[in-house]
C-alpha positions, 0 to 999 in steps of 0.5 A: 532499485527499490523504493518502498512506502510502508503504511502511509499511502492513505495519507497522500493528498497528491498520490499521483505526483508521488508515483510518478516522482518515484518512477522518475527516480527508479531505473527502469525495472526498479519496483515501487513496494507498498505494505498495507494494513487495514488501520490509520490515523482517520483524521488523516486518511483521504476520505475514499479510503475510510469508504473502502475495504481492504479490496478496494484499497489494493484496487485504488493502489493499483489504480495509483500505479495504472494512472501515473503511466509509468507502471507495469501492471501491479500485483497484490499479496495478502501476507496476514498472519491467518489465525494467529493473534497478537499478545499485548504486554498484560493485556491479553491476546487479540487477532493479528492485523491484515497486512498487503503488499502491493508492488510495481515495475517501472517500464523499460 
């Protein structure tokens, strides 16, 4: 079993419940996956987050993971495409973004 969040975890007012939710409907084993980049909707995100680098958004992730109880230790993967850039339609070249990917087990 997988269940995956993909750029939203900086928008959950009550990320803990939604970790444990998740856990609850995983079997034990499943994984839990969440990709991360460094933008967002800044009306939108909690505030700790606006505060924090991307470092510290893996940590708080995996403090989500610690805190719900229901977790093995989470690992974190940096997958940015390192030196390539992005093109826009006519709008020239810029850097691509940094993109993490932080994962839990539930326990057995």
């Amino acid at each position: 079993d997988v269940v995956t969040c993909v750029v939203s975890v900086d928008y959950l007012n009550k990320p803990l419940e939604v970790f444990k939710e998740v856990a609850r409907v995983l079997r034990p084993g499943g994984r839990f996956i969440l990709s991360q980049s460094n933008r967002c909707f800044q009306t939108k995100a909690i505030a700790v987050w606006l505060q924090t680098n991307d470092l510290e958004h893996a940590y708080i992730i995996g403090s989500y993971f610690h805190y719900s109880g229901a977790f093995k230790a989470p690992f974190a993967k940096d997958i940015s495409p390192k030196g390539k850039v992005l093109k826009i339609l006519q709008g020239g070249f810029f850097p691509s973004d940094p993109m993490f990917i932080i994962s839990g087990e539930v326990k057995k």
